[in-house]
N, C-alpha and C positions, 0 to 999 in steps of 0.2 A: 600540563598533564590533564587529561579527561578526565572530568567527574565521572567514579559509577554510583549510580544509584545504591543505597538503602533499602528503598522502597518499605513504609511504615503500609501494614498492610491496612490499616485503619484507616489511613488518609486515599489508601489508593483501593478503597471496595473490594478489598479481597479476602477470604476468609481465611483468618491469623495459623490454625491447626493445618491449613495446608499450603502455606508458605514457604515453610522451611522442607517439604521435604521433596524427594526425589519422583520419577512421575515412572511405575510399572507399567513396561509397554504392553500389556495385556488391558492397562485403563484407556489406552487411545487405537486398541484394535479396531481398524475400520468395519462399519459396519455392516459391508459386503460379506467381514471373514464368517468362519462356518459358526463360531461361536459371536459374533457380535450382536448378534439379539435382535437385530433392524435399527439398534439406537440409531440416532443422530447426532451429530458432531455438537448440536447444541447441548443435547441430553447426556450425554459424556461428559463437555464441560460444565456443567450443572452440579454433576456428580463428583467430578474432580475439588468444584471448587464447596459444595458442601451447601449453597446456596446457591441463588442468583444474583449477578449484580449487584449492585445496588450505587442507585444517583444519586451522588454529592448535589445541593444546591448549585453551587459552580458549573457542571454539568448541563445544567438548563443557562446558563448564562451563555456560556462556550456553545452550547447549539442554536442558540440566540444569535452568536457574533456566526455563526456558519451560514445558519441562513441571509443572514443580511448581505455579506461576502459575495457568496455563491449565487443572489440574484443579481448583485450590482455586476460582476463579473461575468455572468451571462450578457445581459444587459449592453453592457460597454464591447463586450468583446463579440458581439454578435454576427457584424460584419466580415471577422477572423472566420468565424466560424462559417459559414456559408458560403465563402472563400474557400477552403480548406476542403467542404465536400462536394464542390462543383470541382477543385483540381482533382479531389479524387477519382471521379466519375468520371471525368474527361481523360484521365489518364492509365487509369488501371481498370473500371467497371465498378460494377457494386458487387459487395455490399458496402456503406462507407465508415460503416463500424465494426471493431471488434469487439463481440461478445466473450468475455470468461468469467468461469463459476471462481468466485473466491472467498475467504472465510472472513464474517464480519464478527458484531461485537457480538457477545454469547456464543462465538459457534454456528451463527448463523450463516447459512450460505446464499450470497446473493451473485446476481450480477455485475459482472466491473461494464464499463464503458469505455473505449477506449477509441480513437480513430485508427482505421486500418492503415498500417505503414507497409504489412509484408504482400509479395502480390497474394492474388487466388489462388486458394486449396493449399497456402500454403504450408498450414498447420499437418497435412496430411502427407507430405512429402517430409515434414521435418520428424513427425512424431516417433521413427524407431532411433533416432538419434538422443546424444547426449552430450555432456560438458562442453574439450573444446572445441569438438567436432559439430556441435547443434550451434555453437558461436560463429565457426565460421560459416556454414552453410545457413544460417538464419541472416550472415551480410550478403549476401548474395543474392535473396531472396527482397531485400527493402527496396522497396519503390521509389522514383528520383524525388516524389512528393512527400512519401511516407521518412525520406532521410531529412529532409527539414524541418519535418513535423517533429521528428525525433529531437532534433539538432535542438529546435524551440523550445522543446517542451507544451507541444500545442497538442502532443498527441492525446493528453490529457485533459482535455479540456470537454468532453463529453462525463465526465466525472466529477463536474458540478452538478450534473440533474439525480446522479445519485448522491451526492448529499444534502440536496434538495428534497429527497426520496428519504433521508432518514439514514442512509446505508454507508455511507461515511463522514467522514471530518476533514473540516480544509486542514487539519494536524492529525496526526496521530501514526501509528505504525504503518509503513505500508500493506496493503492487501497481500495475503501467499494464498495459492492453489491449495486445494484440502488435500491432497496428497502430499504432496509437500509439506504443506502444512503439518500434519500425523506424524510423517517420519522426521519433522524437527521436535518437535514435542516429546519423541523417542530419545532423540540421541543429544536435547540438551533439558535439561530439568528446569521445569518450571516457562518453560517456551510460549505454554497457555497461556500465562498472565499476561498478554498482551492481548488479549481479550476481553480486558477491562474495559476498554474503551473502543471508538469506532475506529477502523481503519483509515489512512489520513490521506490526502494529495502529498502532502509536504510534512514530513519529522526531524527529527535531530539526526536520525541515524541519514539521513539524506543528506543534510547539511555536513556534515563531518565527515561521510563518507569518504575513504580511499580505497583505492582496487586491490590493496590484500587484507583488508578487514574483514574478520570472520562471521558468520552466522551468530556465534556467541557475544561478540562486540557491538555488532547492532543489536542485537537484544538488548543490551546493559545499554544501551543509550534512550530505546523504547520504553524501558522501565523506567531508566531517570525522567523522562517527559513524562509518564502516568504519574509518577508518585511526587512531583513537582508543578503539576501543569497548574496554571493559575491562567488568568485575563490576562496581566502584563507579558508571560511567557508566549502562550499562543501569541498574541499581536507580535512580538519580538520574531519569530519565525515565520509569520507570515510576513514581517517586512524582508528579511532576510531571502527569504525564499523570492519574492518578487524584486529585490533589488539584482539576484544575481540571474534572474532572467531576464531581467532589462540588459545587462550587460555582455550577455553571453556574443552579441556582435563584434564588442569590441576588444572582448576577450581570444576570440577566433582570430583577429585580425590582428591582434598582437603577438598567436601562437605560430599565425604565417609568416609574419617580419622578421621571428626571430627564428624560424627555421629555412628560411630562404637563405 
């Protein structure tokens, strides 16, 4: 059975009076609407959480073991990389990266880095679509390069120079879209607090994942990683996480043997 999270707010930087309770979607009205004042998603979460932040010791350690990571794994994997955007460009054009706006720690909104798997424009052909109509029309759209990249998990891998950048963690929550973002925030309480920390390559709710897992169940895995995370934990999931991308070949080739 899955551990859920506690979450002691003391241990995980958050402020105790607003823990417990439910989150008025008038506190996370974007600040487009007519009444949202120009806040910022930062400046909302600020206000939600009644402070800012605030850095556990630990925190400085954990950004410590990211930087170190995240250059040796540049580093090492350099050659992947430079591969990956010559097939790109030889195969579909440029640009060889995808840019998207996503929500970091505080509320802040930076940019992800991503390498391009779907062809050109092709955000602009998907965008009046949804669910499972934007699923199948988004396979449609991946590139024979951008499906291996996917396949690898290589498409991730310009997302070391943002946590190089300060703007993620090799752990922690994945990145959501601020639209997205807001209206989870609406419709599951307390969705914010994962704002504690920086948004991750690799989490729990990643590792655990299955395909009818809710929105609400990765949260409770996200929370137990904040209100938990230590030195031996992160190291423990980033082995995890790299063990089962080493394998993912012979895992493919064993899901053909036994469907042939």
């Amino acid at each position: 059975m899955t551990r859920r999270a506690k979450l002691p707010a003391a241990e995980a930087g958050i402020a105790r009076p607003v823990e417990q309770r439910a989150i008025d979607a008038s506190e996370l009205r974007p600040a487009s609407a007519p009444d949202g004042g120009g806040a910022s998603l930062a400046d909302r979460y600020t206000r939600l959480a009644g402070r800012q932040y605030e850095d556990r010791r630990l925190d400085l350690v954990l950004r410590g073991l990211d930087l170190a990571i995240a250059s040796l794994a540049l580093l090492v994997l350099l050659p992947v990389i430079a591969l990956a955007c010559l097939a790109i460009v030889l195969t579909s054009g440029t640009p060889v990266l995808y840019r998207g706006r996503r929500v970091g720690r505080g509320g802040r909104v930076y940019t992800m880095l991503k390498f391009r798997t779907l062809a050109p424009d092709a955000e602009t052909r998907l965008g009046p679509y949804l669910g499972s109509e934007l699923l199948r029309l988004t396979d449609s759209e991946v590139t024979t390069v951008g499906r291996w990249l996917r396949g690898s998990h290589f498409d991730e891998l310009p997302q070391l120079w943002n946590v190089l950048r300060g703007e993620m963690s090799i752990v922690g929550p994945r990145p959501i879209r601020p639209a997205f973002f807001e209206a989870l925030c609406v419709e599951i309480p307390n969705y914010w607090q994962r704002l504690v920390i920086r948004p991750g390559l690799t989490g729990f709710a990643q590792l655990r994942m299955t395909r009818t897992m809710s929105w609400a169940e990765k949260l409770a895995h996200d929370l137990e990683y904040i209100a938990d995370r230590s030195v031996s934990l992160y190291l423990r999931v980033v082995a995890r996480t790299a063990g089962r991308i080493a394998t993912l070949p012979f895992r493919a080739l064993l899901r053909r043997t036994r469907d042939s």
